[in-house]
TISEDREN-373033 format. One line per 2 residues: number of its first residue (from 1); for each residue x, y, z of N, C-alpha, C. Coordinates in Angstrom, 2 decimals, m for minus. Example, Ala and Ser with C-alpha at 12.3 -4.5 7.8 and 13.67 -1.06 7.14 Angstrom:
1) 13.19:m5.69:7.80:12.30:m4.50:7.80:13.20:m3.30:7.80  12.85:m2.25:7.08:13.67:m1.06:7.14:12.90:0.03:7.87
//
This chain:
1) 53.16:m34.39:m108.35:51.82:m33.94:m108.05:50.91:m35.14:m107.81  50.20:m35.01:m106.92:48.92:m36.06:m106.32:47.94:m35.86:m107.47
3) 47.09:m36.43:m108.09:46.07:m36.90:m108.48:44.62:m36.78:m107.56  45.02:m35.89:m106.93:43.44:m35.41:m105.98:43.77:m33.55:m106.07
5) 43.05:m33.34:m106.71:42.92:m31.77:m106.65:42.87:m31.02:m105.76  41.97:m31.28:m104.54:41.89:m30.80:m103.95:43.10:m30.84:m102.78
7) 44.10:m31.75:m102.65:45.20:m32.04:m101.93:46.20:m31.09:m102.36  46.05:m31.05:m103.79:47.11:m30.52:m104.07:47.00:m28.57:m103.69
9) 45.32:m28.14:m104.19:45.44:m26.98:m103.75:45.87:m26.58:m102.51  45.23:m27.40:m101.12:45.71:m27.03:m100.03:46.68:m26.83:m99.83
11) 48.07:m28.08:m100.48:49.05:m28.09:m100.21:49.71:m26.57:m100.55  49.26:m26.38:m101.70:50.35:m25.19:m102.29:49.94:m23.58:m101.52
13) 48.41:m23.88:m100.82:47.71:m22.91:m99.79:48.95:m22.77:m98.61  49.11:m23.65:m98.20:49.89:m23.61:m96.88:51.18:m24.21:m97.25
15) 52.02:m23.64:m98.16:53.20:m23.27:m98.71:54.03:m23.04:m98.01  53.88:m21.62:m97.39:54.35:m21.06:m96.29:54.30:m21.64:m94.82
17) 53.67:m22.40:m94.65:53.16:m23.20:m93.16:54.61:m23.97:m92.81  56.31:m23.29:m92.47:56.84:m23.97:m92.07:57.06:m23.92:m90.37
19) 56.25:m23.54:m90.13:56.77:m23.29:m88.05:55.92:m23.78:m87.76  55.88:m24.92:m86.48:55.04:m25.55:m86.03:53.59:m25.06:m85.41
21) 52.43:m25.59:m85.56:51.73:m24.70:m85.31:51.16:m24.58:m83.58  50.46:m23.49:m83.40:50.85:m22.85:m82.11:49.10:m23.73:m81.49
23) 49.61:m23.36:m80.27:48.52:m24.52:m79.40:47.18:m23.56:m79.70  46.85:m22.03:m80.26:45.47:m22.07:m80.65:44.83:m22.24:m81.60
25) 46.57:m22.78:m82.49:45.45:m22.93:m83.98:45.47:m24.83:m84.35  45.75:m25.26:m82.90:45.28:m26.71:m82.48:44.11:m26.44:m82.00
27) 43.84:m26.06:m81.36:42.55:m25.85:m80.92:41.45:m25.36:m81.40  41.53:m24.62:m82.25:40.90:m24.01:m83.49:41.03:m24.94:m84.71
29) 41.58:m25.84:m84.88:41.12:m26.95:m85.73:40.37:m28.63:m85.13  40.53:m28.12:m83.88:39.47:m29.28:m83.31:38.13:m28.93:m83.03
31) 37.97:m27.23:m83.17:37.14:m27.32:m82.33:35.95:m26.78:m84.19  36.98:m26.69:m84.59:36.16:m26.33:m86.63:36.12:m27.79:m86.79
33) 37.03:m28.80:m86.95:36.55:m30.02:m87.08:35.33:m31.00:m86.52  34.47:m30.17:m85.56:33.36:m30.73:m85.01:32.21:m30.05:m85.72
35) 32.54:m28.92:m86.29:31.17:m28.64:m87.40:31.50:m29.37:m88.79  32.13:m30.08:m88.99:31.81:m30.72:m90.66:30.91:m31.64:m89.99
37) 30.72:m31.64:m91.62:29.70:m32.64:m92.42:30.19:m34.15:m92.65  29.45:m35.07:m92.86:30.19:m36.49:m93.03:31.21:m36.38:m94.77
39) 31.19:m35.43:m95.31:31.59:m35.00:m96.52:32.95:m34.26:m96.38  33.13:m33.89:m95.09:34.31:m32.85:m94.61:34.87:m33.99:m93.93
41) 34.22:m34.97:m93.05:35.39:m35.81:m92.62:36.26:m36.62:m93.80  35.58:m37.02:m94.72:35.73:m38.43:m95.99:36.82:m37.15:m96.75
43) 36.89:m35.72:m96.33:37.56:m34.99:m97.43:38.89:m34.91:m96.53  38.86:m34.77:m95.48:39.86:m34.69:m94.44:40.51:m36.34:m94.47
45) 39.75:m36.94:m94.54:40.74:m38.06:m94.27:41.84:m38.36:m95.46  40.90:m38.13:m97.07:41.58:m38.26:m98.15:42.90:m37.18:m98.21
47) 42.64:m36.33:m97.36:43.69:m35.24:m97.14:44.76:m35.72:m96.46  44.49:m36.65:m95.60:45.33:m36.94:m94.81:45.78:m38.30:m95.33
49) 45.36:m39.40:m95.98:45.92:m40.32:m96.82:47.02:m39.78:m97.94  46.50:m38.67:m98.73:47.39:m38.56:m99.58:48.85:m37.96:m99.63
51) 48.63:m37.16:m97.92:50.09:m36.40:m97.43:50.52:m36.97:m96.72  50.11:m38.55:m95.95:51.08:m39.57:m95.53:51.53:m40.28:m97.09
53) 51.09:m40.46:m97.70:51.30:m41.52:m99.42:52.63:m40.41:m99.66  52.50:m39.55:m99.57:53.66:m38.64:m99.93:55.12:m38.14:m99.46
55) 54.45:m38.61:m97.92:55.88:m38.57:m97.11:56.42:m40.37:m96.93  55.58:m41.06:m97.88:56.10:m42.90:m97.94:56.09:m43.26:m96.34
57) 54.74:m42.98:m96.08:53.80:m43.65:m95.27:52.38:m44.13:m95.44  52.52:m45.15:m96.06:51.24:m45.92:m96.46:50.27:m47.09:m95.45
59) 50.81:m46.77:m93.87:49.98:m47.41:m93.26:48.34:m46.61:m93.63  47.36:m47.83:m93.06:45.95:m47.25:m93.39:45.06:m47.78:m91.75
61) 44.81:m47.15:m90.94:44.84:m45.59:m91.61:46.24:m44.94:m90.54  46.17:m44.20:m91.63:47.65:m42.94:m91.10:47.88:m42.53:m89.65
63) 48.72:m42.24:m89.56:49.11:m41.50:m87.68:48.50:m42.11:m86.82  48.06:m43.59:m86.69:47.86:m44.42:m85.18:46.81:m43.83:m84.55
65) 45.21:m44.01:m85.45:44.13:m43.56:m84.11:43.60:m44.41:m83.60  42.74:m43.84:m82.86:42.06:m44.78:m82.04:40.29:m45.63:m82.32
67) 40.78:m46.80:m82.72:39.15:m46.92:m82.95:38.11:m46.96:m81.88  37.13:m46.08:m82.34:35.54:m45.53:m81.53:34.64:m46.40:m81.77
69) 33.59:m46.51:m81.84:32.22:m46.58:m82.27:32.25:m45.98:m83.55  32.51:m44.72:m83.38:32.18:m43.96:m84.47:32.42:m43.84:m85.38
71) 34.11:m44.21:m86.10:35.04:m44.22:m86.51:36.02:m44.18:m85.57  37.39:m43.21:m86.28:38.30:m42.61:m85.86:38.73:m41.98:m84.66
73) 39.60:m41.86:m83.98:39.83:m41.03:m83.06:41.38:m40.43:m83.42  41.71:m38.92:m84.02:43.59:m39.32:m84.18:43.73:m38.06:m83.20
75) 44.91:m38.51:m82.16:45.65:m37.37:m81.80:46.22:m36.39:m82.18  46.41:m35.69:m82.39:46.58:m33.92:m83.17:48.05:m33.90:m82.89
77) 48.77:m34.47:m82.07:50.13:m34.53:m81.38:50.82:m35.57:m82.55  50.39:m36.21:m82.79:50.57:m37.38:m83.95:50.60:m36.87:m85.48
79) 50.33:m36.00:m85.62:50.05:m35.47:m87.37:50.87:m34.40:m87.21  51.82:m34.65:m88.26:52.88:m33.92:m88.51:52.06:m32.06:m89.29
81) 52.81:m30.77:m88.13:52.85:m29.67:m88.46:51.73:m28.96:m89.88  52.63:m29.81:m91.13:51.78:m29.64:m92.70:50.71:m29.81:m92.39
83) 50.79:m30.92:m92.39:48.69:m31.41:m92.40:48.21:m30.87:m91.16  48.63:m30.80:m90.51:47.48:m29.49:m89.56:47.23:m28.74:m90.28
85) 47.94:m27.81:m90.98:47.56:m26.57:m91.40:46.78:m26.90:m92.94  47.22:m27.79:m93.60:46.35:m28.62:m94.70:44.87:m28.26:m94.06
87) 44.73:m29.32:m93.16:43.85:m29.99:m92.35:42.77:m28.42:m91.90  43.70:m27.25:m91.15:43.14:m26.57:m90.70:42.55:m25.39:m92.12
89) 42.99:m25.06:m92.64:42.83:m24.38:m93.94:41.51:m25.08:m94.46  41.35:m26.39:m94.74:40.24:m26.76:m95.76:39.46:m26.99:m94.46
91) 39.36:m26.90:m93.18:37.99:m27.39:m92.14:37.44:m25.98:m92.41  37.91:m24.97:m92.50:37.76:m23.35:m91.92:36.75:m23.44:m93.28
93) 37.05:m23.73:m94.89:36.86:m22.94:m95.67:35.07:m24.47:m96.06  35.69:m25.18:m95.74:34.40:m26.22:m95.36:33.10:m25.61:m94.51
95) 33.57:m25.33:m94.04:32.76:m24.75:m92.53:31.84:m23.47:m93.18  32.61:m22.52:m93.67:31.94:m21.34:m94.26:31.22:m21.96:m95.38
97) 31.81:m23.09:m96.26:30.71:m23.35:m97.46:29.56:m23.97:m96.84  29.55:m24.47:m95.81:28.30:m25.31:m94.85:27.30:m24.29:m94.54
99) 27.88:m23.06:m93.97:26.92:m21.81:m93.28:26.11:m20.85:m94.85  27.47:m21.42:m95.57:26.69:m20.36:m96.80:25.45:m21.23:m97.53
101) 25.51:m22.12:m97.59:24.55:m23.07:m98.11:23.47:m23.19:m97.11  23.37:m22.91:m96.15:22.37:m22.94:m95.19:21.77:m21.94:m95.32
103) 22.33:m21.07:m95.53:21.66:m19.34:m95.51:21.35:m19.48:m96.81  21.17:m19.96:m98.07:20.69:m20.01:m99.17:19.27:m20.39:m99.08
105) 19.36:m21.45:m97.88:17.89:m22.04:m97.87:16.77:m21.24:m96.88  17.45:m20.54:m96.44:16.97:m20.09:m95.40:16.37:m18.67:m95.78
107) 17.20:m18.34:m97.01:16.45:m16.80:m97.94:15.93:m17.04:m98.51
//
């Protein structure tokens, strides 16, 4: 077991996640990955550090992106099947805690 809680829940979330995933739920995690927060990327990346640390891949940073301006750039073709669905599972449930907290302020 990882020592990040939240890695580990996802992981055991997408348990079942053994078939590669299908080109709309690539697309549906790029296109949920553009509503986080700078809090959803720093959670995504630790997501993605700790399930390369696990498959004894400790380059930093993981899967060969591309540096921006901005940070990061990683190809989706490059990140192994799991962590998509890792990846896609905690953007989705990120995303709804973002909208629900907004609508708190907003009532």
């Amino acid at each position: 077991m990882n020592s990040f809680p939240l890695y580990n829940v996802m992981y055991s979330e997408t348990e079942s996640s053994t078939e590669p995933m299908s080109s709309a739920d690539k697309d549906l995690l790029c296109e949920t990955m553009k509503k986080l927060d700078m809090e959803g990327f720093e959670l995504c990346y630790g997501l993605m550090k700790c399930f390369a640390h696990e498959q004894n891949d400790d380059s930093s940073p993981p899967y060969n992106p591309k540096k921006n301006k901005t940070g990061y750039k990683f190809d989706i073709e490059d990140i192994p099947d799991r962590l998509l669905a890792i990846l896609l599972r905690f953007s989705l449930k990120h995303v709804e805690k973002l909208k629900e907290e907004s609508m708190r302020f907003v009532a």
